[in-house]
N, C-alpha and C positions, 0 to 999 in steps of 0.2 A: 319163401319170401313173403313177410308180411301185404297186408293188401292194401296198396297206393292210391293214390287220386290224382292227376292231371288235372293242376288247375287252370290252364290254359293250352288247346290244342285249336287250330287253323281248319275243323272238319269241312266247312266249305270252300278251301281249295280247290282249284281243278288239279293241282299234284293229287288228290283225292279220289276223284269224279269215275276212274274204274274197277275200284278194287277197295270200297271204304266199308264194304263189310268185314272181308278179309281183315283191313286193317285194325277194326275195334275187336276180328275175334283174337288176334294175334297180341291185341292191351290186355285182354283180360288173362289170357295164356300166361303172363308173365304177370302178372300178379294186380295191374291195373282195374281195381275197382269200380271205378265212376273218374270222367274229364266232363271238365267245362268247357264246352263248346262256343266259342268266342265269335259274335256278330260286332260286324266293322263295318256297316253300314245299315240302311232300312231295309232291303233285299237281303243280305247275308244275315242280318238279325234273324226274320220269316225264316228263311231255309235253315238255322242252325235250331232254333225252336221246331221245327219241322223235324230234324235231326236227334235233337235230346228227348222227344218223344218217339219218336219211332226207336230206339236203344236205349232206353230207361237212363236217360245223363241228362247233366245239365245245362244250362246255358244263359248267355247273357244276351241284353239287345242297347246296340249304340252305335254310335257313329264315331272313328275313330280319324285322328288329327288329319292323314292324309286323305281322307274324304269330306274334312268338314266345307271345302268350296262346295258339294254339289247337296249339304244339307238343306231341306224344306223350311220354310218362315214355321212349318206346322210342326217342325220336330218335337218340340213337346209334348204335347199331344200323341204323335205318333206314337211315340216309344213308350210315352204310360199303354196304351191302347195294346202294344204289343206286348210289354210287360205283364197286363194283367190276363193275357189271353190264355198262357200256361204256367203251372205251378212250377214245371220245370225252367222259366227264365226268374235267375233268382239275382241277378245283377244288371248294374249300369253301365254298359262302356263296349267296346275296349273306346275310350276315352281319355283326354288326355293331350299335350301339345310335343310338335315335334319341329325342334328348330336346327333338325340338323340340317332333314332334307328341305325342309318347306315346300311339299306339296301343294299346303295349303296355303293361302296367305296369312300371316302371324295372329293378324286381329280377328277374322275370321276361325281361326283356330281357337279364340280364345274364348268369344263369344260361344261358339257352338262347345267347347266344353265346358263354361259357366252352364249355361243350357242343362246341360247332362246332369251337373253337380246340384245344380238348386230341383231337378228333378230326383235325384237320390235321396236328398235329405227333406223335402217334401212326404215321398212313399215309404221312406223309411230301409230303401234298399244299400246296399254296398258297392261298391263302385270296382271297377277294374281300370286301372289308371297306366294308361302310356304316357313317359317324360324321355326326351332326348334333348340334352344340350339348354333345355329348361327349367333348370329345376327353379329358379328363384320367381320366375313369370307363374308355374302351376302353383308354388307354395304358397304364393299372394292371392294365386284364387282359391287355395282350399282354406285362407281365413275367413273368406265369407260366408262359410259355411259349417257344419257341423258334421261329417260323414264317417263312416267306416268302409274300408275297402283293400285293396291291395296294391302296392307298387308296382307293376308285372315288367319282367325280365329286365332287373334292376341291372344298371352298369353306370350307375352316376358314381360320385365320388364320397367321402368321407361325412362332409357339412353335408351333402346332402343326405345321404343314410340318417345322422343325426336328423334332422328336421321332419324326415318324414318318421323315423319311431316316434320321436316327441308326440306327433301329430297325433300317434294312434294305432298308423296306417301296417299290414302285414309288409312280407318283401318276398315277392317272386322271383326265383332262380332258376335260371334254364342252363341249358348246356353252354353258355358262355361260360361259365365258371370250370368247365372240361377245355376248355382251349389254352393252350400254352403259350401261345400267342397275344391274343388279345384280350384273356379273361386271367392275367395277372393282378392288376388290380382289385379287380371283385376277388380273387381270391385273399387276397391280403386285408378285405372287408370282411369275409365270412366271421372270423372272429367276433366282432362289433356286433353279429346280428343274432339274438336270442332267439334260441331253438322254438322258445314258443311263438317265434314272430315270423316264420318261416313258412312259403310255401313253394312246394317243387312245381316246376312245369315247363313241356317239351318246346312248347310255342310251336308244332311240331305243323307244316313241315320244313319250318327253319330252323338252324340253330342244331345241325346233327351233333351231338357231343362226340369228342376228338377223341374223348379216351377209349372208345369203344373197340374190341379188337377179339378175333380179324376185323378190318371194316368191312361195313357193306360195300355190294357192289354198288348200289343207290346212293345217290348224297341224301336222298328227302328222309328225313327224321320224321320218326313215328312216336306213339305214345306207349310203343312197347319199350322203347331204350331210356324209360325215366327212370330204372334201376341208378344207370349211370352217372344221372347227379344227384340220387341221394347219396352213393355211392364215395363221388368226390367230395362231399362237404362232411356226412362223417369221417375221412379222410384228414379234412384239414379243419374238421372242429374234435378231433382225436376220441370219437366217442360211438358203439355200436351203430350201425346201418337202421337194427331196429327200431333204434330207438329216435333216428330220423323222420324211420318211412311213419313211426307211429304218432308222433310228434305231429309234422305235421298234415299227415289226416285228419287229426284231432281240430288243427287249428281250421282246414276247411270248414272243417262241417262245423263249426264255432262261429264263424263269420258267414257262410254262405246257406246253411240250413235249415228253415223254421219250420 
């Protein structure tokens, strides 16, 4: 197996918290190279930078939709401060608005992910963008701005896929696109979405891809079973697995690595 990158894993979970060495020796075993380590708040930021250095990976620092009630007036600040403290936090986010659940309250949501955006394009960084049930509210704010980054674990629909290539922006695919249930859709979009605009990632430990078999006896998805949705989209983009997994790692380290 060619060698992968997880562009999005959940290392500071507490599904984590006893066995996460284990679990990064058991990515690389299977072929996983390098994951991005994703911070969803000011505390998970520290710990996942904390993370991507102690295991040679990367990561990002932000505050994500369902945390933005308990962001600081100082967020900006903050997260340049964190930002600049390791060469391993190479993005903005996981950032972004979620109007399925509303955690947050809408406007405050949108606020603290302006926040995040005019701080990307400011430092010059890439964003890691969460949209649910949003797309026309995030799209109106990413005209304000100028960025590069990625849509991560896309499940919006058709216009939106359009809008966001237009944009620029990559599109992250997790194991919803392995579900036969409710990742019909995304699969009927893999077409639409250019190999070179593609990145894989576990979002792990959600999101265990269905096609995996035998199953685990664990439901918690890891960053070892991202074979499986490279797996499903050369599949249904009818084209080598290699040339996937090569693809896009390429496009990672295109957009996340200087």
């Amino acid at each position: 197996m060619d060698k992968m990158i997880d562009a999005g894993v959940n290392l500071t979970s507490s599904q984590f918290s006893s066995d996460l060495a284990e679990v990064i020796t058991r990515a690389k075993e299977a072929g996983i190279e390098s994951m991005l380590a994703i911070g969803c708040d000011l505390t998970s930021s520290e710990q996942s930078i904390s993370l991507a250095e102690q295991y040679q990976l990367y990561c990002t620092a932000g505050v994500h939709p369902h945390d933005a009630k308990d962001a600081p007036d100082t967020l900006y600040d903050d997260l340049l401060t964190l930002l600049k403290s390791s060469n391993k936090a190479i993005a903005v986010g996981e950032c972004g608005l979620d109007f399925n659940r509303d955690f947050s309250p809408r406007p405050i949501q949108q606020n603290v992910c302006l926040t995040q955006l005019q701080l990307a394009e400011a430092i010059n960084y890439p964003v890691y963008l969460h949209e649910r049930d949003a797309h026309d509210v995030l799209f109106s704010l990413l005209q304000e701005v100028t960025v590069q980054g990625v849509l991560h674990c896309f499940t919006g629909d058709r216009t939106a896929l359009r809008h966001y290539l237009d944009y620029g922006l990559m599109i992250g695919i997790t194991g919803w696109v392995c579900d036969e249930r409710r990742g019909q859709a995304l699969q009927d979009l893999i077409q639409y979405i250019p190999l070179d605009r593609l990145l894989l990632e576990t979002d792990a430990p959600y999101l265990l891809p269905r096609t995996i078999s035998p199953k685990p006896k664990s439901r918690r998805n890891e960053p070892m079973y991202l074979p499986y949705v490279a797996e499903q989209i050369a599949h249904l983009k009818q084209c080598p697995v290699t040339e996937v997994i090569n693809t896009t790692s390429a496009n990672f380290k295109q957009l996340f690595v200087r």
